[in-house]
C-alpha positions as CSV (number, residue, x, y, z in Angstrom):
1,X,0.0,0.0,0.0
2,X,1.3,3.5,-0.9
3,X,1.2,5.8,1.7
4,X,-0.2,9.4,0.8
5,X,2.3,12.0,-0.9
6,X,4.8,9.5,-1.7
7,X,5.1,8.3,-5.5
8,X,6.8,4.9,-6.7
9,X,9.6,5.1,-9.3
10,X,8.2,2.2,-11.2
11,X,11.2,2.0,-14.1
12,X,14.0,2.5,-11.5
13,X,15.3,5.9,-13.2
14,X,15.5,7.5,-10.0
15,X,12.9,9.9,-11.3
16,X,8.8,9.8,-10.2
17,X,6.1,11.7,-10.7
18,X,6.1,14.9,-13.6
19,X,10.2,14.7,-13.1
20,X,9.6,11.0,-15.6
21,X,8.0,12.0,-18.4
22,X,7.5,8.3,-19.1
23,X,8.1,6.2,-16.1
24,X,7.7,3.3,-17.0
25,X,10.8,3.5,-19.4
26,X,14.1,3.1,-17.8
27,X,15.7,5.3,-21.0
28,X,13.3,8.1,-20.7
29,X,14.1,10.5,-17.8
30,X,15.4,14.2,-17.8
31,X,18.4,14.5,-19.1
32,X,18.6,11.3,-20.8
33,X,20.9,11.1,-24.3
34,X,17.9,12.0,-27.1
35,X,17.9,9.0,-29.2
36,X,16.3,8.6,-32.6
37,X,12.8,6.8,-31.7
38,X,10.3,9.2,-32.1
39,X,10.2,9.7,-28.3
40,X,11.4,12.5,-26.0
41,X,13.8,10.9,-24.0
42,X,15.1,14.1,-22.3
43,X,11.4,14.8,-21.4
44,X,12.1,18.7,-22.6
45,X,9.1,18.6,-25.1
46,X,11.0,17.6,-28.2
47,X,11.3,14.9,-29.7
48,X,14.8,13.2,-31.8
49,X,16.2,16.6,-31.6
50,X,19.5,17.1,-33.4
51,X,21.5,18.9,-30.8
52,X,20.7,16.3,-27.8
53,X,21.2,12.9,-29.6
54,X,24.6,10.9,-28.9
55,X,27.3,11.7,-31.5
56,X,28.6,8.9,-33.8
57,X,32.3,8.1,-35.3
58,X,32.8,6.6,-38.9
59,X,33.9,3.2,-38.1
60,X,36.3,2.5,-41.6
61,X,37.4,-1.0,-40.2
62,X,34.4,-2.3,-39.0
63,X,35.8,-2.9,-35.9
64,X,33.1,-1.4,-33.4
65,X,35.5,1.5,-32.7
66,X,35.3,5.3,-34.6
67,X,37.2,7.7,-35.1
68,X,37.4,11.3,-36.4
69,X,34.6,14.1,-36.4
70,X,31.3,13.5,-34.4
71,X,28.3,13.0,-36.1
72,X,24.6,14.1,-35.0
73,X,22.1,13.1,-37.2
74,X,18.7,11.6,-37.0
75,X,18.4,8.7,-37.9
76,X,22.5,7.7,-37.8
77,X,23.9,6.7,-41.2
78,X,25.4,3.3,-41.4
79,X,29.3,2.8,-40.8
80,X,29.1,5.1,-37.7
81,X,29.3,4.1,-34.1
82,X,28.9,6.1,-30.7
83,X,32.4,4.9,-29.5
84,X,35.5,6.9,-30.3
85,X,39.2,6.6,-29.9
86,X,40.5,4.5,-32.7
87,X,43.8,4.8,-32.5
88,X,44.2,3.1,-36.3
89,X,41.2,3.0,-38.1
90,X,42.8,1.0,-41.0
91,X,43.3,-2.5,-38.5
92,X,40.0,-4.1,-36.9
93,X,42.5,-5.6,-34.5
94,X,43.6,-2.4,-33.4
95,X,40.9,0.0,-30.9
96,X,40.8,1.1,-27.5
97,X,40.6,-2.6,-25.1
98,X,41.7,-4.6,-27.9
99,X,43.9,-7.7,-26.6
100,X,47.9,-6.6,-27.1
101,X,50.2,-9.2,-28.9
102,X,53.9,-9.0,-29.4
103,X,54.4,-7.4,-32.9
104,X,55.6,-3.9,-32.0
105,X,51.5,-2.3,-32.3
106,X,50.0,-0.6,-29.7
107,X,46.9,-2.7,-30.3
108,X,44.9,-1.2,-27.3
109,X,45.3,2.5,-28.1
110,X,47.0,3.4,-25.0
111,X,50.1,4.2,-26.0
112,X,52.2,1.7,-25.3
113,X,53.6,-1.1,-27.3
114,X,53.6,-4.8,-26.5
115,X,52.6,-4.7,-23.1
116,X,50.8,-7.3,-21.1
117,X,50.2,-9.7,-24.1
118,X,47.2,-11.8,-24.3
119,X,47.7,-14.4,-23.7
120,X,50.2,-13.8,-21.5
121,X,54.2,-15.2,-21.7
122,X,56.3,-16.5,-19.8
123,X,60.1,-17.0,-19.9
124,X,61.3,-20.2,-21.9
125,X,65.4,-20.0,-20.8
126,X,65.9,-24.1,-21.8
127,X,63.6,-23.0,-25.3
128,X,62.2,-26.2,-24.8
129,X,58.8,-24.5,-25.9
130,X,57.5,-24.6,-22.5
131,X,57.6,-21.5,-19.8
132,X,58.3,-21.2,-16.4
133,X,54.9,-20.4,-14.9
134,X,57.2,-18.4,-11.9
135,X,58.2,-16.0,-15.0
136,X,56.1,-14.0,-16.7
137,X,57.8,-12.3,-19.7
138,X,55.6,-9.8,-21.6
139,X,57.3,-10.2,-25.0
140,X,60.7,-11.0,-23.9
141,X,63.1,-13.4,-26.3
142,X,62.1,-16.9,-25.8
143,X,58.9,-16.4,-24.5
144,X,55.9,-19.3,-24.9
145,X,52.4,-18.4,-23.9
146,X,52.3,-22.4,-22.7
147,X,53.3,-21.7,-18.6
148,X,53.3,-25.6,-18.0
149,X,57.1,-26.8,-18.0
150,X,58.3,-28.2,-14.4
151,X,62.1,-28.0,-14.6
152,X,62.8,-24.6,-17.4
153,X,66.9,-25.2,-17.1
154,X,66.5,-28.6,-18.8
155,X,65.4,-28.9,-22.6
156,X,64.5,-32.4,-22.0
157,X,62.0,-32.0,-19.3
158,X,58.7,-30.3,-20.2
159,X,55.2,-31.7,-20.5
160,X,54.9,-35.1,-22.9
161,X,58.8,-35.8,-22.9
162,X,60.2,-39.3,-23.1
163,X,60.7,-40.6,-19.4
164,X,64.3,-41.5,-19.1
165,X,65.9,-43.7,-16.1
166,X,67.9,-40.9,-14.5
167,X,65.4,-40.3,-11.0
168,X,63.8,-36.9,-12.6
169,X,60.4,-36.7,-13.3
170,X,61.0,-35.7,-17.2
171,X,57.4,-35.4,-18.6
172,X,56.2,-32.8,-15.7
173,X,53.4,-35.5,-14.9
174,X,54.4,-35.7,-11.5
175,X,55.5,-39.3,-11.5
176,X,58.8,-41.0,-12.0
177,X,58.8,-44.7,-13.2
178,X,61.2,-47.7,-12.6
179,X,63.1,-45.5,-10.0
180,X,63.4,-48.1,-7.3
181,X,66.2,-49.4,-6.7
182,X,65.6,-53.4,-5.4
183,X,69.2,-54.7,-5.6
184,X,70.7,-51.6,-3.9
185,X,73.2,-51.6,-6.7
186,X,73.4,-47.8,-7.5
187,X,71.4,-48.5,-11.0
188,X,67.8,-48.0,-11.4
189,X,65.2,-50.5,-12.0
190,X,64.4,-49.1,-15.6
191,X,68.0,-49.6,-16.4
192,X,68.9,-52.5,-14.6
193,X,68.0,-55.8,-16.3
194,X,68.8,-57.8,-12.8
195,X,67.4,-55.6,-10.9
196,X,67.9,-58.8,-8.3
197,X,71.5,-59.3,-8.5
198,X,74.0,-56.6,-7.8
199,X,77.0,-57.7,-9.7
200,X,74.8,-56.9,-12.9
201,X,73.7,-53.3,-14.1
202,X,73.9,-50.4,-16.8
203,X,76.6,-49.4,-14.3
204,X,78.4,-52.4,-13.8
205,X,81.9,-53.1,-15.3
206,X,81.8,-55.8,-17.8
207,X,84.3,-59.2,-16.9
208,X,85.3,-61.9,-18.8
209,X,82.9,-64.1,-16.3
210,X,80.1,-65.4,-19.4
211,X,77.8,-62.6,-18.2
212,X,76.2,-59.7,-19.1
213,X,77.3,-57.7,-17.0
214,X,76.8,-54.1,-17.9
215,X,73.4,-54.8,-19.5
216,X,74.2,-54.1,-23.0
217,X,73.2,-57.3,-24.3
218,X,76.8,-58.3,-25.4
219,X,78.6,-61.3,-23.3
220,X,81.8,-60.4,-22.5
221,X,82.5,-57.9,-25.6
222,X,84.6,-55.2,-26.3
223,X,83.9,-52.9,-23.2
224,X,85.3,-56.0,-20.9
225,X,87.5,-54.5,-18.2
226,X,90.6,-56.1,-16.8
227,X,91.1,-54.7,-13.6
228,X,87.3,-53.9,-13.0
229,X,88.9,-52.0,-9.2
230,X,90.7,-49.3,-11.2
231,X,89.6,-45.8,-11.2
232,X,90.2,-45.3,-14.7
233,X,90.8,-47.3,-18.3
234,X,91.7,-46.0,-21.4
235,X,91.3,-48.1,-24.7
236,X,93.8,-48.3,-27.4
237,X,93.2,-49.5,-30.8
238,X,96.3,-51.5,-31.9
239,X,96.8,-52.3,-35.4
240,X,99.9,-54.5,-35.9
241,X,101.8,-56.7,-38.6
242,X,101.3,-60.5,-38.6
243,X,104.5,-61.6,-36.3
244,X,105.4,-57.9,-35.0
245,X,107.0,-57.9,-31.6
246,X,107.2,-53.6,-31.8
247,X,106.6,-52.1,-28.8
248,X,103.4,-50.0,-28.2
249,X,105.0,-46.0,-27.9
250,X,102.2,-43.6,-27.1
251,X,102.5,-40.1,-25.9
252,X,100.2,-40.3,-22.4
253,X,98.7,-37.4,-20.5
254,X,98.2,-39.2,-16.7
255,X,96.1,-35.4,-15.8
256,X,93.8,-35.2,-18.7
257,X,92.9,-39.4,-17.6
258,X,92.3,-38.4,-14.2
259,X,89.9,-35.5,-15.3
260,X,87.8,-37.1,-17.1
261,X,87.3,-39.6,-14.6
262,X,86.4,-37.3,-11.8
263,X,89.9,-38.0,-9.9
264,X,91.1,-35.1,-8.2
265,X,94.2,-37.3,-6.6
266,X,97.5,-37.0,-8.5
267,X,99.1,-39.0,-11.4
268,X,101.2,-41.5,-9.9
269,X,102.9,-43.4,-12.5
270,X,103.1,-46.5,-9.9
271,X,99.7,-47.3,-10.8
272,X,99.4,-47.3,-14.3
273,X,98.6,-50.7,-15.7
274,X,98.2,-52.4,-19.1
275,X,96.5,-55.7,-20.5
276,X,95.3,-57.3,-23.9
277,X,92.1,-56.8,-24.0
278,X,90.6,-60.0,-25.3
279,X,88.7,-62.6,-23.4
280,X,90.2,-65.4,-25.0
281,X,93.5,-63.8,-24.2
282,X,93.3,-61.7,-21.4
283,X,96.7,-61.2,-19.7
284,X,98.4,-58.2,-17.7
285,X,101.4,-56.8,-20.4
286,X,104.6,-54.7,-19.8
287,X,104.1,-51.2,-18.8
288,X,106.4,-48.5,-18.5
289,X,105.9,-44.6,-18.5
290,X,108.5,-41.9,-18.5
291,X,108.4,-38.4,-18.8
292,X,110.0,-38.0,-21.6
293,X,107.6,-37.7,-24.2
294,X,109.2,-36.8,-26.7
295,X,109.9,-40.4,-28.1
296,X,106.4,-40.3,-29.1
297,X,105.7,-37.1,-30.1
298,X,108.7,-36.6,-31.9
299,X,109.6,-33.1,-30.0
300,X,110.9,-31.8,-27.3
301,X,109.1,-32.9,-23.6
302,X,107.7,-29.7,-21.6
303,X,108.5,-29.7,-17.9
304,X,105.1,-31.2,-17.2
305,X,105.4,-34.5,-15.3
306,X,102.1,-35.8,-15.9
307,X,102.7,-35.9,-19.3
308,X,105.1,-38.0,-20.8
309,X,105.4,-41.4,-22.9
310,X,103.7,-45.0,-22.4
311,X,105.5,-48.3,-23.5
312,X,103.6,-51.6,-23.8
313,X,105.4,-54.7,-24.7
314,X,103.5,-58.3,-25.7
315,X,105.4,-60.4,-23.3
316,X,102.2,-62.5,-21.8
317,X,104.7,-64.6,-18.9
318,X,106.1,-61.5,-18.1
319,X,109.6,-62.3,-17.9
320,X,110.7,-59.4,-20.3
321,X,113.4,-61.9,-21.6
322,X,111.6,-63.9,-24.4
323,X,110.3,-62.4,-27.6
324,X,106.1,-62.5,-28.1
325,X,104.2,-61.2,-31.3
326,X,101.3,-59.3,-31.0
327,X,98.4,-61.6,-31.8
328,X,96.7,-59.3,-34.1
329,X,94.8,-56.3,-34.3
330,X,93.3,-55.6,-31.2
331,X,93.1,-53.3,-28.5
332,X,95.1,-52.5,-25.3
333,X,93.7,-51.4,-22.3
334,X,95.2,-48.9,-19.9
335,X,94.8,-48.5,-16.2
336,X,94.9,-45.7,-13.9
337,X,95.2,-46.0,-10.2
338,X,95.1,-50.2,-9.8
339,X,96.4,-50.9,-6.2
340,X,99.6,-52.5,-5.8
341,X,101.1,-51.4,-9.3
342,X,102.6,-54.5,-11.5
343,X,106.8,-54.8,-11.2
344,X,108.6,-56.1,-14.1
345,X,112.5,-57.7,-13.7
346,X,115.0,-58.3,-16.1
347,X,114.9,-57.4,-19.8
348,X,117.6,-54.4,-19.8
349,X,121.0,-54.8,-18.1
350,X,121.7,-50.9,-18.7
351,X,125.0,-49.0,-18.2
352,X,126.5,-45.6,-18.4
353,X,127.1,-45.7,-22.2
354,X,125.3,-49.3,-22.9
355,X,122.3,-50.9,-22.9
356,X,122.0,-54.8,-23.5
357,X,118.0,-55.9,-24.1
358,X,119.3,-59.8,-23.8
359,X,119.0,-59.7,-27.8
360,X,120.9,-57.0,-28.7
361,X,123.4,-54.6,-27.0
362,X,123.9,-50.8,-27.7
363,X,127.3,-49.8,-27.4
364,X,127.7,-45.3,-27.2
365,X,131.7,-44.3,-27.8
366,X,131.8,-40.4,-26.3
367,X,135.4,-40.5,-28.5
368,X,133.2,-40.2,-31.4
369,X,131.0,-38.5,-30.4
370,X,128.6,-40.6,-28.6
371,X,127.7,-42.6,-31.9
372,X,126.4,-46.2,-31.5
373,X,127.6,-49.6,-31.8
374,X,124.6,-52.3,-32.2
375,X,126.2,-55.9,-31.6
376,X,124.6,-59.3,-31.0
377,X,126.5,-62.3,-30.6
378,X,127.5,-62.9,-33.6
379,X,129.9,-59.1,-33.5
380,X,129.0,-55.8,-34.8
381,X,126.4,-55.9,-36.8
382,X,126.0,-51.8,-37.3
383,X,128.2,-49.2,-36.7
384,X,127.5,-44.9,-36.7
385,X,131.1,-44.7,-34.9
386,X,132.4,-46.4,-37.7
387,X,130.7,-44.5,-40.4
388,X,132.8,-40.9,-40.0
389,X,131.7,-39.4,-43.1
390,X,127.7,-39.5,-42.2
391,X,126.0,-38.6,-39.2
392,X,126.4,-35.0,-39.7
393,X,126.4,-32.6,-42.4
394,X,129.1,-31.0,-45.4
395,X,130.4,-28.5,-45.9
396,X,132.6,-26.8,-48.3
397,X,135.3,-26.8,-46.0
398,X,134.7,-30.6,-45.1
399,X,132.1,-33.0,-43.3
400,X,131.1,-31.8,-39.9
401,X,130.5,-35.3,-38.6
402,X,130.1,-37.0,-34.8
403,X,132.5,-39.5,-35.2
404,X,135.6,-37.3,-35.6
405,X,134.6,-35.8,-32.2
406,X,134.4,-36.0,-28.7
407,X,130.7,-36.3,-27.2
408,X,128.7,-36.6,-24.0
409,X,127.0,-39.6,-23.2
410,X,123.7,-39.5,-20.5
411,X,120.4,-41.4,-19.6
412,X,117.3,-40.3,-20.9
413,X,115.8,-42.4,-18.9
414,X,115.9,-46.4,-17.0
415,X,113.9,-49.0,-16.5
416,X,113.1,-53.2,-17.0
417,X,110.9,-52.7,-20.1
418,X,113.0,-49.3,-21.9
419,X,115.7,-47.6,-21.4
420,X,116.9,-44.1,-23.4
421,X,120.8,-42.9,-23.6
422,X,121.1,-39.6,-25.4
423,X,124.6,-38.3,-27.1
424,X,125.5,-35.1,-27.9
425,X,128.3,-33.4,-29.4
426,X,129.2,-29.9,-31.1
427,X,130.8,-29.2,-34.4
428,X,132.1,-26.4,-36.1
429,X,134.6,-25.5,-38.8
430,X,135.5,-22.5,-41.4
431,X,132.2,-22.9,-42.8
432,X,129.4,-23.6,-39.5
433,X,128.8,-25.4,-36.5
434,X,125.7,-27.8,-35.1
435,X,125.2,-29.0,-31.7
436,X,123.7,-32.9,-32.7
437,X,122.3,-35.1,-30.5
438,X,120.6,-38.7,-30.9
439,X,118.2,-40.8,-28.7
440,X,118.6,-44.1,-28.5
441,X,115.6,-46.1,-27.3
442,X,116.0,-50.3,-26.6
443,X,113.0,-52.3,-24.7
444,X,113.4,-55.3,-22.7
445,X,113.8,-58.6,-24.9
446,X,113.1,-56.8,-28.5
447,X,116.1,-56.6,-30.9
448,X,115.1,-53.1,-32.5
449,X,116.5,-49.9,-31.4
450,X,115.1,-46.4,-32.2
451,X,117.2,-43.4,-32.7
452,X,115.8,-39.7,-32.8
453,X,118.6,-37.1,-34.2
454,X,118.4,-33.1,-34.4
455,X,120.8,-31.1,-35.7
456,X,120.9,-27.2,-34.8
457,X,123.0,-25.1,-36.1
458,X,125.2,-22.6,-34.1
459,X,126.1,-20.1,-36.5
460,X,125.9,-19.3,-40.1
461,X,126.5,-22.5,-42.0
462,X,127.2,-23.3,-45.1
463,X,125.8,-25.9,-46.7
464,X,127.8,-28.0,-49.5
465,X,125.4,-30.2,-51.9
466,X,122.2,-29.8,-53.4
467,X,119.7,-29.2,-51.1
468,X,117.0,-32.2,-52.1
469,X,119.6,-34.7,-51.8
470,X,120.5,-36.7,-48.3
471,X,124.4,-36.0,-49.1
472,X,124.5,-32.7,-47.6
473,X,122.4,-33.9,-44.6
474,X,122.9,-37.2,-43.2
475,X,120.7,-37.9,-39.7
476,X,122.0,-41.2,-39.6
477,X,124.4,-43.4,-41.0
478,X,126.0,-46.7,-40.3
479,X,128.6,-49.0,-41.5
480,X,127.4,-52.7,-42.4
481,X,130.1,-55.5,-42.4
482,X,129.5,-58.0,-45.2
483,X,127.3,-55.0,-46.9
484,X,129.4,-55.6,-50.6
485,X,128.0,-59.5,-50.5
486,X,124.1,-57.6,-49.8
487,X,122.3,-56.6,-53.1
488,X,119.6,-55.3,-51.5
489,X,119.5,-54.0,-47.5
490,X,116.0,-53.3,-46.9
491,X,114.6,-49.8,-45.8
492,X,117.4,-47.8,-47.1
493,X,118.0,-46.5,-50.4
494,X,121.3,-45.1,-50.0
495,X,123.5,-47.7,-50.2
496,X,127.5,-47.3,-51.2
497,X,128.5,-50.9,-51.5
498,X,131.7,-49.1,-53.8
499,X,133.0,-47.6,-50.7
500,X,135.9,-48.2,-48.9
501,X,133.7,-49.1,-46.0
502,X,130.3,-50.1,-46.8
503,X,127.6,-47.6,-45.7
504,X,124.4,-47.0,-45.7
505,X,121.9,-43.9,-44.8
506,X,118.7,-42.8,-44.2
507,X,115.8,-40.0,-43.7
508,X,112.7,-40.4,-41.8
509,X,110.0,-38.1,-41.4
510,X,108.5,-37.0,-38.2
511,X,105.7,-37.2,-36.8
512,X,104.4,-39.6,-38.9
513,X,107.3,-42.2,-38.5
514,X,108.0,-42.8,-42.3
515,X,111.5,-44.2,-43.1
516,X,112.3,-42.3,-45.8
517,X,112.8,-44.9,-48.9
518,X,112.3,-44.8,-52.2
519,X,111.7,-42.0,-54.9
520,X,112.3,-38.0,-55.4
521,X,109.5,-37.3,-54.4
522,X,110.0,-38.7,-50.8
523,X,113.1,-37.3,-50.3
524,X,112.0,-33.8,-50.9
525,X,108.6,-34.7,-48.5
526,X,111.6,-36.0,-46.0
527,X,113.8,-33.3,-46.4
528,X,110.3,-30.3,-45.6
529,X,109.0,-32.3,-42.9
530,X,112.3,-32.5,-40.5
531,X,114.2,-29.4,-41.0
532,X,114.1,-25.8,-41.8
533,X,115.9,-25.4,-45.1
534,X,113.8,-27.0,-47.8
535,X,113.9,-23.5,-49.5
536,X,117.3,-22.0,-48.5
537,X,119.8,-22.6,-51.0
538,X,120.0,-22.9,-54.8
539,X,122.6,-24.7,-56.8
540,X,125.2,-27.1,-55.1
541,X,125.5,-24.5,-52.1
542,X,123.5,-22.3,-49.5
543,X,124.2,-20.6,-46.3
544,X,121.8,-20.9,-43.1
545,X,121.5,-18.8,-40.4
546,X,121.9,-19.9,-36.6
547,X,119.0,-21.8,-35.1
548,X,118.5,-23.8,-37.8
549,X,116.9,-26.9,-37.1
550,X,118.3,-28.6,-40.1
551,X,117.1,-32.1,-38.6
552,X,114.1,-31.6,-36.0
553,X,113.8,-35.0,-33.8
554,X,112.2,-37.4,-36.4
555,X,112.7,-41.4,-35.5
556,X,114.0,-43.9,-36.9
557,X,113.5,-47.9,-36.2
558,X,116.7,-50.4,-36.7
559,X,115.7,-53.8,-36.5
560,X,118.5,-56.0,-36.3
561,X,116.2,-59.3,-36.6
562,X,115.2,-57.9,-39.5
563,X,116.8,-56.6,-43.0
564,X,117.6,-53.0,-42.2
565,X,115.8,-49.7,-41.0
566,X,112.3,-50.1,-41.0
567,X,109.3,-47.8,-40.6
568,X,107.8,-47.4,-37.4
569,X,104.5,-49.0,-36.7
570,X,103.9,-46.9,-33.7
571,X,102.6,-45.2,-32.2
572,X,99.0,-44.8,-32.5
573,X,97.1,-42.1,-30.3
574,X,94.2,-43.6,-28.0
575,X,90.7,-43.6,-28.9
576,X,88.3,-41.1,-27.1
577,X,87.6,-44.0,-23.7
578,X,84.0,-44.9,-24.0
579,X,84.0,-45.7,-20.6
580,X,86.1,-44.7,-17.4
């Protein structure tokens, strides 16, 4: 019931009475925007009049959104719309409230460009395509509207990845699989196919024991391990002659071994190990290691003792005394850090100036100028003493050679499997001088001995001979009794049967431990690859300056058991370890 004098505001205008010209019309009140209906909305007596109705905006892109002049007009003509502020009435996508995306617009009309993005981003740093939902990136680089990825610093871990077996829950479902651990092993059941036995895992070390032990579905194969308690193993592929009884000579790095295993303790040489890694012939070999690398590099050792040079002989009852051939290509395996290191006796019966591997002896003479004798029980069977016209280098004013002078003999280095004597002598006349040296390497029951020369010169030297030909520079020489009765001496090609004393001579190439035999061609590859003449001197003579490395350490094999100088097999660098 109304009570008297009050009035109802049936519409909900907040007008009643004559104030609401029409009160039962929510749009019609004083004051209300004049539209065009043929009614007076404003309730001021007038009906659709021009100067009261809402103003329009021509809408060009359709977009709800005008811009421009205003427009009153009764009835409004199409394209217009009451709203204004277009910002670019050429893009429907671009108007006051319009969602902003990262291309550099201002879509929303309010003056700034590429902010809060619809959707919104989120920082992608692993760009696996999947955002850290803790980041939220506007239009940064690398940012993914999809805010689901559990783990952003890993590219494999985002929603739908492959689960691996590595404890980490990889598809961001919030489950791991196969992640117990039943045999207590260290390896994971989804990697462990015995997930019963511990002796048996991805992680395991592989025996020669007729089991699979590390899971790869191989029986003893090539990953078997030796000395499955040593920290570290590197493999080294061997390629060898049928009947070879060469040494393995390999330059060694013990730090960069320990590194990559994890081993922060230092490189003690005591613990290195070696063994023939084949099941069906799995013994413990000969290892020695010195820090003199330079035998297998072919240079000069840095003052670094963690680097230096591995030897391996093929002697399987380790008595160092008998003479083995390899059995074939294979593979050797080295080990770091095996307790109570293996100890080798016999072999080498070594001296100040000798060396006798129980096959053949190496005699030095420091009265000329520490060259070598190499005798086996038959006599001499080569001689550099002997050979004084070689073993140095001419020049105009005569041969500068090692056996006319006094040298110095010292070790290199000792042990039962190798030993090294190195000679050294200087030489100088009216026309130069070199300080010369050679290496002389013998290992323990092997009848080859290597020699390494270098000649530097000491001042300006001339050079008598024609540069491409091994006359003017001769790193080694040697005299061969009964060489006349030879027609052919195998690995040399300068041989002067005609001579007084029967010599012969020979180049080799470092690094790549090439005997140098054979054609022109050769010689001049020799000659570039071991000194630093090869273009000094034109015509019969040529003058060097001092520091000259006119022969730069290459080496050179002598097998006595064989023909002659031979090229060297060795050494071959280690393959990248597939396991440690």
């Amino acid at each position: 019931m109304l009570l008297a004098g009050c009035r109802q505001d049936r519409d909900g205008d907040g007008f009643v009475g004559r104030d609401d010209c029409d009160d039962r019309d929510a749009d019609v009140y004083p004051g209300a925007p004049e539209r065009c209906n043929d009614l007076d909305d404003d309730c001021d007596g007038d009906v659709d009049e021009v100067h009261d109705l809402v103003p329009v905006y021509l809408d060009e892109d359709g977009d709800g959104v005008g811009a421009g002049e205003a427009l009153r007009t009764c009835p409004a003509p199409a394209g217009y719309e009451p709203m204004a502020g277009d910002c670019d009435d050429t893009d429907p996508d671009v108007f006051p409230g319009a969602p902003e995306v990262c291309d550099g617009v201002d879509q929303d009309c309010d003056g700034e460009l590429d902010e809060d993005p619809e959707p919104p981003l989120y920082a992608d740093d692993d760009a696996d395509g999947f955002g850290d939902p803790a980041k939220p990136a506007d239009c940064a680089a690398f940012a993914v509207a999809d805010a689901s990825d559990c783990n952003d610093a890993d590219d494999e871990v985002f929603p739908g990845a492959p689960e691996r077996c590595n404890g980490l829950d990889d598809d961001c479902d919030g489950l791991t699989t196969g992640e117990e651990d039943a045999d207590e092993d260290g390896a994971l059941a989804c990697a462990d196919c015995a997930d019963d036995d511990p002796s048996r895992s991805e992680i395991a070390l592989e025996q020669c024991n007729g089991v699979d032990d590390d899971c790869d579905d191989v029986v003893d194969g090539p990953e078997v391990w030796w000395a499955p308690e040593a920290a570290v193993r590197l493999r080294v592929g061997v390629e060898v002659a049928a009947g070879s009884t060469s040494p393995l000579v390999l330059p060694f790095d013990g730090r960069a071994a320990l590194d990559a295993a994890g081993r922060v303790t230092p490189f003690d040489p005591g613990t290195l190990r070696a063994a023939w890694q084949d099941c069906d012939q799995l013994v413990e070999l000969p290892v020695a290691w010195t820090e003199d690398e330079s035998w297998a590099l072919g240079g000069t050792a840095p003052d670094v003792f963690e680097l230096g040079t591995v030897v391996v002989l093929f002697d399987t009852d380790g008595d160092l005394d008998t003479v083995e051939p390899w059995p074939g290509d294979g593979e050797v395996g080295l080990y770091l850090e095996v307790p109570g290191g293996g100890s080798w006796s016999g072999g080498l019966s070594v001296g100040p100036s000798s060396v006798d591997s129980g096959v053949v002896q190496l005699v030095l003479d420091p009265d000329a100028g520490g060259l070598a004798e190499l005798r086996d029980g038959g006599g001499v069977r080569w001689s550099q003493a002997q050979a004084r016209v070689g073993n140095g280098i001419r020049t105009p004013d005569g041969a500068l050679a090692g056996a006319a002078h006094i040298g110095e003999v010292a070790f290199d280095d000792e042990g039962p499997v190798t030993a090294a004597h190195r000679a050294s002598v200087s030489m100088s006349n009216g026309d130069g001088g070199i300080d010369a040296s050679w290496g002389y390497r013998t290992f323990a029951g092997r009848s080859e001995v290597w020699v390494k020369p270098r000649f530097t010169t000491t001042q300006t030297t001339t050079l008598s001979g024609v540069k491409e030909r091994t006359e003017t520079v001769r790193p080694w020489q040697v005299m061969v009794p009964g060489l006349g009765e030879l027609t052919t001496l195998g690995g040399f090609e300068n041989v002067r049967v005609d001579a007084p004393v029967p010599v012969a001579w020979s180049w080799v190439v470092a690094p790549a431990f090439l005997t140098h035999v054979g054609t022109d061609e050769r010689r001049d590859e020799a000659w570039s690859s071991a000194n630093d003449v090869s273009d000094c001197c034109g015509g019969s003579t040529g003058s060097v300056g001092s520091g000259a490395e006119l022969v730069d350490s290459p080496i050179l094999r002598v097998d006595l058991d064989g023909v002659g100088a031979l090229p060297v097999a060795w050494p071959l660098a280690p393959e990248v370890p597939a396991t440690f």
